[in-house]
C-alpha positions in Angstrom: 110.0 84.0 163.6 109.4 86.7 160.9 110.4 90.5 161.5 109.8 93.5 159.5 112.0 96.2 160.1 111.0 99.8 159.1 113.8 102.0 159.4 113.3 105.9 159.2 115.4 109.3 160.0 114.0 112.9 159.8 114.5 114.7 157.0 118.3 115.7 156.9 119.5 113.6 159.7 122.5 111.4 158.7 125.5 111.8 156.5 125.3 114.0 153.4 125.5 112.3 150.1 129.5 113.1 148.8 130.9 113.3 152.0 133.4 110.9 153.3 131.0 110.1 155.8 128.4 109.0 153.8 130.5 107.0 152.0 131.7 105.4 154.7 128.1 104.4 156.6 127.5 102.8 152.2 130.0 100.7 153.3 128.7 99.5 156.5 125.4 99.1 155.1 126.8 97.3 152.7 128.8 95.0 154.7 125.8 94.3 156.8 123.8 93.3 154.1 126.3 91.0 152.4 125.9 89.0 156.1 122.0 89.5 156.1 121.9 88.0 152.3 125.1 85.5 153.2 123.0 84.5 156.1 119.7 83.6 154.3 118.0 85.5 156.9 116.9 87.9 154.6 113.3 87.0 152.9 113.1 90.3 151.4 114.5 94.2 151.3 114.2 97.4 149.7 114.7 101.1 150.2 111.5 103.2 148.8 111.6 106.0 147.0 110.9 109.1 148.8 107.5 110.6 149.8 106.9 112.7 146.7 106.6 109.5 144.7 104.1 108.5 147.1 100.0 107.3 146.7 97.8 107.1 149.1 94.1 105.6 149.1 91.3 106.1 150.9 87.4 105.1 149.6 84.8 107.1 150.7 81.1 105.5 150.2 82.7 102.7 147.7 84.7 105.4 145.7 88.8 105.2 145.6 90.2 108.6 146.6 93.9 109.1 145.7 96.8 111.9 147.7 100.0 112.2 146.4 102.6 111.7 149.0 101.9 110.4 152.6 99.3 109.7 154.7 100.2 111.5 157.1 102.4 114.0 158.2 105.5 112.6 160.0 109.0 113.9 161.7 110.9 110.8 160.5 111.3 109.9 156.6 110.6 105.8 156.6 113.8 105.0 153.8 113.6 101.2 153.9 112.2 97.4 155.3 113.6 94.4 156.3 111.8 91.5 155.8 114.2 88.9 157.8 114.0 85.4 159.3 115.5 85.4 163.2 115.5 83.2 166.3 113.9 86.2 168.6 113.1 89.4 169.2 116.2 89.6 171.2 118.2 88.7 167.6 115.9 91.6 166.2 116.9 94.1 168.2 120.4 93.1 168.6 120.5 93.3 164.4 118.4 96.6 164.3 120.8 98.3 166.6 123.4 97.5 164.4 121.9 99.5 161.5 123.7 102.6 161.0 120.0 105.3 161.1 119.8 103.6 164.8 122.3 106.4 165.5 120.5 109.4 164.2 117.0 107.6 163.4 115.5 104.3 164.2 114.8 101.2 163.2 111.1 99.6 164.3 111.3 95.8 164.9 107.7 94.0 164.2 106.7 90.4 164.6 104.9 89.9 161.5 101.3 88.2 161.4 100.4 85.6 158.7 97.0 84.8 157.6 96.3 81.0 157.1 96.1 79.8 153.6 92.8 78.4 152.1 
């Protein structure tokens, strides 16, 4: 089955950039993905850039109407996705807790849905 994972933190949370800390949770995160992309459970990954960068559309009567930044207003900053290929939710959730922003964020598990082809 097909899981997206959307991982967020609020603003702040986590290790600072420089420290030793931080450095060592790039190491986790990098050890877990050299397993995620060893494993070929992975069908696709990315961390975003941050909200500033950020478009959102809405139409009003047929017309496109652009916001920079977010839609809406949230506590936690979403980072990153998963795209991955597991068993279960069970394997989801087991993986997602192993995510080093679990700790001081969170990670959100989702089945995906597929629309049939034509």
């Amino acid at each position: 089955m097909k899981y997206m994972m959307l991982l967020r933190h609020p603003e702040g949370a986590g290790p600072q950039e420089g420290t030793p800390e931080f450095d060592a949770e790039m190491a986790t995160w990098g050890a877990l993905n050299a397993e995620l992309m060893g494993s070929g459970q992975v069908i696709t990954a990315a961390g975003l850039q941050p909200e500033t960068a950020a478009t959102t559309v809405r139409t009003k009567d047929g017309d496109a109407l652009l916001t920079d930044g977010p839609f809406a207003e949230t506590k936690e900053l979403l980072f990153s996705f998963y795209i991955l290929d597991l068993p279960d939710l069970d394997a989801a959730t087991a993986l997602a807790a192993r995510m080093p922003n679990a700790a001081y964020g969170s990670v959100e598990v989702r089945p995906l849905a597929f629309i049939e082809q034509a």
